[in-house]
Z-matrix of the N, CA and C atoms (Angstrom, degrees):
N
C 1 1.440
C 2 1.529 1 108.72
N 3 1.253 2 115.21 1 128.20
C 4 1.743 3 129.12 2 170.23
C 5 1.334 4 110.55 3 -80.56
N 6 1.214 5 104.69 4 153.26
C 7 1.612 6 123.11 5 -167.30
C 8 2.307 7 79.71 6 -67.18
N 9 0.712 8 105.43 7 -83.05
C 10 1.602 9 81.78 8 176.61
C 11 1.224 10 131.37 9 -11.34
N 12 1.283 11 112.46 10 -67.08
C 13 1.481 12 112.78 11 -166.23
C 14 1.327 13 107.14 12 -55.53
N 15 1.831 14 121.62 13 -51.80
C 16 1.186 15 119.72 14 162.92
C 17 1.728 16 123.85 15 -38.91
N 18 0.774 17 143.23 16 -39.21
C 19 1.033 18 145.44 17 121.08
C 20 1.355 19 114.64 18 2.00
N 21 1.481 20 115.67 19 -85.74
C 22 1.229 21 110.93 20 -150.92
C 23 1.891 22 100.14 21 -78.58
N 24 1.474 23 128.46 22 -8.42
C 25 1.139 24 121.66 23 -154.36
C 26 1.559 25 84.30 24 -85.31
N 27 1.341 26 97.13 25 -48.93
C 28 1.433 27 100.35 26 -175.94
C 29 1.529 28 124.78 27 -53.52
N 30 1.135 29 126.78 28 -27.95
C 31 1.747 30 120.74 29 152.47
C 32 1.348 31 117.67 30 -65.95
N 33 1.162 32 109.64 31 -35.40
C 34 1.426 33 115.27 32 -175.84
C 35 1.926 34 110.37 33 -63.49
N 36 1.007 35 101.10 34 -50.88
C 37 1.590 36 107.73 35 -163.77
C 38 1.871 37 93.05 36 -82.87
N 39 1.203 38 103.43 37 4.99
C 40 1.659 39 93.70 38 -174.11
C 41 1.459 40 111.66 39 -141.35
N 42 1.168 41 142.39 40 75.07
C 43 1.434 42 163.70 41 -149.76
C 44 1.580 43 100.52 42 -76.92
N 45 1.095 44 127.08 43 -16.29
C 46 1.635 45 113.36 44 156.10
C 47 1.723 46 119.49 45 -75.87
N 48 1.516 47 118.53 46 -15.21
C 49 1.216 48 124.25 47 -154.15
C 50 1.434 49 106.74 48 -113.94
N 51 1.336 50 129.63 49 99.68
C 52 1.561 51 113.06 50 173.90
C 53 1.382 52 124.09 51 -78.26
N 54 1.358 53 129.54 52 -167.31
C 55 1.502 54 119.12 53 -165.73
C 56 2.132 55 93.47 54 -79.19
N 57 0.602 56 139.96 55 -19.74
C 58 1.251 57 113.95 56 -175.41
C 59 1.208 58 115.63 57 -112.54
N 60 1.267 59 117.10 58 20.68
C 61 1.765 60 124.45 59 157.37
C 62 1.767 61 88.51 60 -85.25
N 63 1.397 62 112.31 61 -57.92
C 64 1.395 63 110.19 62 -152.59
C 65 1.570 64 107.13 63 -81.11
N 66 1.145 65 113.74 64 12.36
C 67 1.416 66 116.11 65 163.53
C 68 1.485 67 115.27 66 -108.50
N 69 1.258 68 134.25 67 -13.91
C 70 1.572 69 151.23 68 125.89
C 71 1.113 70 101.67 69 -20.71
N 72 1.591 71 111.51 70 -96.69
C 73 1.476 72 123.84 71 173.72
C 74 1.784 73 125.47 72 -14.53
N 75 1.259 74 90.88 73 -63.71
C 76 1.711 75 105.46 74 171.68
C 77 1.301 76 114.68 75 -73.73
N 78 1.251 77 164.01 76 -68.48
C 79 1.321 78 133.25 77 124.60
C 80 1.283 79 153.24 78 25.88
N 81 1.722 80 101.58 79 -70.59
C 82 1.596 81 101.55 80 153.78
C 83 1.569 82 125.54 81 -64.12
N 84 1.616 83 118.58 82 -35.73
C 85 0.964 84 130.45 83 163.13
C 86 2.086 85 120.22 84 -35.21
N 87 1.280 86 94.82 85 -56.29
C 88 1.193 87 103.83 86 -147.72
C 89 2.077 88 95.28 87 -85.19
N 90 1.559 89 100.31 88 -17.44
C 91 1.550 90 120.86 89 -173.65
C 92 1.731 91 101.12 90 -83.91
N 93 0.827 92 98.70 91 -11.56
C 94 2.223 93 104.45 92 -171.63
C 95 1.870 94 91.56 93 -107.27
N 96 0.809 95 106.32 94 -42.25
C 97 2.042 96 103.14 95 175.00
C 98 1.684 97 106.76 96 -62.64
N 99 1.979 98 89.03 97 -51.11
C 100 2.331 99 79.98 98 -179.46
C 101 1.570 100 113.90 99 -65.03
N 102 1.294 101 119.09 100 -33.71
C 103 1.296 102 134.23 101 173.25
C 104 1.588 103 131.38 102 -46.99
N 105 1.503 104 76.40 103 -50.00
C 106 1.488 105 96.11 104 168.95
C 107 1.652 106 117.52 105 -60.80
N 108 1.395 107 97.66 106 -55.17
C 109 1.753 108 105.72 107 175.03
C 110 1.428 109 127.08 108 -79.65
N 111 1.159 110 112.80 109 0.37
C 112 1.284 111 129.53 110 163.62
C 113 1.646 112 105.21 111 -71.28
N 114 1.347 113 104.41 112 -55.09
C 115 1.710 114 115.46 113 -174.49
C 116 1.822 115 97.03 114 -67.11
N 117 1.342 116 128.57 115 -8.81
C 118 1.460 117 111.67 116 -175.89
C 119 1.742 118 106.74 117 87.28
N 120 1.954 119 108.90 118 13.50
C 121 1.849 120 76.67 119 179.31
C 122 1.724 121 89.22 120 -113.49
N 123 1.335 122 103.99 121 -168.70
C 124 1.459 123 126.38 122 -164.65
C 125 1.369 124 110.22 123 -99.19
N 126 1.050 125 121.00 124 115.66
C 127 1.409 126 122.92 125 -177.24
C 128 1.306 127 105.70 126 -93.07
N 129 1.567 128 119.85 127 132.15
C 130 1.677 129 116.92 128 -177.07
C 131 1.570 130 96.43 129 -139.34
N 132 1.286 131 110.47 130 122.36
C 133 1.910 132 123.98 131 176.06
C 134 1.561 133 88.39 132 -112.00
N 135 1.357 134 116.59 133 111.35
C 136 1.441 135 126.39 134 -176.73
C 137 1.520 136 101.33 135 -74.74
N 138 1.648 137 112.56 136 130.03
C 139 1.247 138 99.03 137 -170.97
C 140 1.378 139 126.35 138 121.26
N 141 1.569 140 87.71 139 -64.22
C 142 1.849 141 121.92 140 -179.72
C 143 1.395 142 111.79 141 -74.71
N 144 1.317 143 110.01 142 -70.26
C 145 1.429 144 126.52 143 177.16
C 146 1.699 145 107.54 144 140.08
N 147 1.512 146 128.25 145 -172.24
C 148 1.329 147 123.46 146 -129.04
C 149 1.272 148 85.18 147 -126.80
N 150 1.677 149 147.31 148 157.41
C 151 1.381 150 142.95 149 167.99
C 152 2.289 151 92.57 150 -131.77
N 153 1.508 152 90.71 151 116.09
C 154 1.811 153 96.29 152 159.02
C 155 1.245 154 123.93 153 -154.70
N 156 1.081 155 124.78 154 178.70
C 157 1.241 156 107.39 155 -156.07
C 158 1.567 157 102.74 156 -111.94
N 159 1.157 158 128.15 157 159.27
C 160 1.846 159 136.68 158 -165.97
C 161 1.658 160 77.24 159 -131.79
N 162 1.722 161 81.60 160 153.58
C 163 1.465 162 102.23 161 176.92
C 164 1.338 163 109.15 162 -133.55
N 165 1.459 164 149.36 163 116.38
C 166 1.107 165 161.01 164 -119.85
C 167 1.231 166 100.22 165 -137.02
N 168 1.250 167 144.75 166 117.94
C 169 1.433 168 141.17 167 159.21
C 170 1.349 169 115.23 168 -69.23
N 171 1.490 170 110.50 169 164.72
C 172 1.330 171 136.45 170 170.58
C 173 1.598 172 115.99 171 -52.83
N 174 1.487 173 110.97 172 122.10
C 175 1.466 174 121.04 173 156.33
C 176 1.146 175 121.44 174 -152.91
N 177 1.453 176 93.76 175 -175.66
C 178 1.537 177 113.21 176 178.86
C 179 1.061 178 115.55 177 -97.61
N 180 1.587 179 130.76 178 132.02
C 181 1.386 180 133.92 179 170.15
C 182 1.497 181 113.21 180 -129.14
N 183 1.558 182 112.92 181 176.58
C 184 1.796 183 109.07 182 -168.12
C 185 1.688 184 99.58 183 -109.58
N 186 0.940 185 115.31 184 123.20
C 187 1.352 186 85.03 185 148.84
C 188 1.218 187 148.25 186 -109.65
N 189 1.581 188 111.84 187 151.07
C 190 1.393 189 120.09 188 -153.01
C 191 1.330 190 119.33 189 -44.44
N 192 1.493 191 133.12 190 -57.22
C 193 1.067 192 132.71 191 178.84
C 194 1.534 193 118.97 192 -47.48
N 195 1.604 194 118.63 193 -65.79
C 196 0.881 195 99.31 194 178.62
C 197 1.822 196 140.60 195 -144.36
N 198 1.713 197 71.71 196 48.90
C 199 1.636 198 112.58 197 164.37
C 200 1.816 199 108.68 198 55.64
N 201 1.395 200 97.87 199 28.59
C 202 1.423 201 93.25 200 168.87
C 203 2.056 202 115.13 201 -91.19
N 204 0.950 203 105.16 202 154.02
C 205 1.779 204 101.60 203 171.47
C 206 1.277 205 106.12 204 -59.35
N 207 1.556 206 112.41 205 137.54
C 208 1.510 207 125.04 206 139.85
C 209 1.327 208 127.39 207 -110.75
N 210 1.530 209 110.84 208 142.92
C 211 1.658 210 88.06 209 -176.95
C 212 1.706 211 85.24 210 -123.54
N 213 1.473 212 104.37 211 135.60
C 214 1.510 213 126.11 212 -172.01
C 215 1.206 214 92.40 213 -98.53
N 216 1.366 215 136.75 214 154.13
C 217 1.056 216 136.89 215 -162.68
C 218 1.989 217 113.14 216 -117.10
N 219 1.431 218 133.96 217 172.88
C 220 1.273 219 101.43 218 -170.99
C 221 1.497 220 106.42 219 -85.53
N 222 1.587 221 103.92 220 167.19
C 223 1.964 222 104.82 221 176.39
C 224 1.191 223 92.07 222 -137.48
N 225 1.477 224 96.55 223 -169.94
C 226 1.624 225 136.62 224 178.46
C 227 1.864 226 97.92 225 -119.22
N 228 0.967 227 95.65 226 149.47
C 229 1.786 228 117.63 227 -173.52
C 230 1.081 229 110.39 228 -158.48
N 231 1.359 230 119.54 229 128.88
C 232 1.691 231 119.14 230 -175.43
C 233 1.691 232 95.91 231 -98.91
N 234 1.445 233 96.82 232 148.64
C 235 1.732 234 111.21 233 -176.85
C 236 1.484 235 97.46 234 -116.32
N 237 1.311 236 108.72 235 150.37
C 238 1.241 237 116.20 236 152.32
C 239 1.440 238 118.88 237 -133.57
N 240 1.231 239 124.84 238 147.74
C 241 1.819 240 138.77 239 -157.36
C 242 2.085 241 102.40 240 -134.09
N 243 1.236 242 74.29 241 85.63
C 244 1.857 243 87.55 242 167.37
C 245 2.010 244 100.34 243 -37.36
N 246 1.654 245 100.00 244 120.33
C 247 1.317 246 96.17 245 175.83
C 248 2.009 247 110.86 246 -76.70
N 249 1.227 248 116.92 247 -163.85
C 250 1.440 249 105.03 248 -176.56
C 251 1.050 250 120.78 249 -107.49
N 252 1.061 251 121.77 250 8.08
C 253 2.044 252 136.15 251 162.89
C 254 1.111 253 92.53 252 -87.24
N 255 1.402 254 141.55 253 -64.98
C 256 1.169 255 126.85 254 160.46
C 257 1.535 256 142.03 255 -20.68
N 258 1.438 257 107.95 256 -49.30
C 259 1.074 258 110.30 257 -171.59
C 260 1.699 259 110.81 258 -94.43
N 261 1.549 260 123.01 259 5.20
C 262 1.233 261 135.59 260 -164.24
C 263 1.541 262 96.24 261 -123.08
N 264 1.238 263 127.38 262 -11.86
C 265 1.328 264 121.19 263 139.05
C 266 1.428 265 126.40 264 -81.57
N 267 1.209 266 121.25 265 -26.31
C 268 1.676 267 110.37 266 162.94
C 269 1.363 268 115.97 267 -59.69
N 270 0.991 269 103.34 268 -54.08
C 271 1.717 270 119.56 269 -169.76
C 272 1.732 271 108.42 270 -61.71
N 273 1.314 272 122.78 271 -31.30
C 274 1.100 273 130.05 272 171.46
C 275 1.696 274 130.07 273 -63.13
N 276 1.616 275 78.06 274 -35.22
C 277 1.671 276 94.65 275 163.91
C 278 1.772 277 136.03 276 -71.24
N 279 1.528 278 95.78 277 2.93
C 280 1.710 279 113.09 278 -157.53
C 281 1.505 280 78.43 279 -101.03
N 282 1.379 281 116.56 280 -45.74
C 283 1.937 282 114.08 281 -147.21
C 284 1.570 283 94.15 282 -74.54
């Protein structure tokens, strides 16, 4: 599903909301989670699952082609961790 479609389900399934409230909505939504992890806190959608950020140190890697060193430097990477209602509805869907 595309940040659109969400969008559009979400007007659809909700008859007070037209597409550009619910693209507000989705937006602000999705702008308070980067925000959030930008600032270093933990985002938790109970249910959903948890968004934080991992911090990866500095190394050296090869690269493949043509096997010279790279050294990548350290970052920030946001994680996300399927909560377990979540993940007991996927899994439910397999059986």
């Amino acid at each position: 599903m595309t940040k659109s479609e969400l969008i559009e389900r979400l007007s659809y399934s909700n008859g007070m909301v037209n597409k550009k409230e619910a693209e507000l909505v989705v937006n602000t939504i999705f702008d308070s989670i980067g925000n959030a992890l930008i600032e270093g806190d933990r985002v938790e959608i109970r249910g959903f699952g948890s968004f934080t950020i991992r911090e990866r140190n500095a190394r050296e890697a090869r690269n493949p082609k043509s096997g010279d060193v790279v050294k990548i430097p350290a970052k920030k990477t946001p994680f996300f961790k399927t909560g377990k209602e979540l993940r007991e509805r996927v899994n439910s869907e397999l059986d």
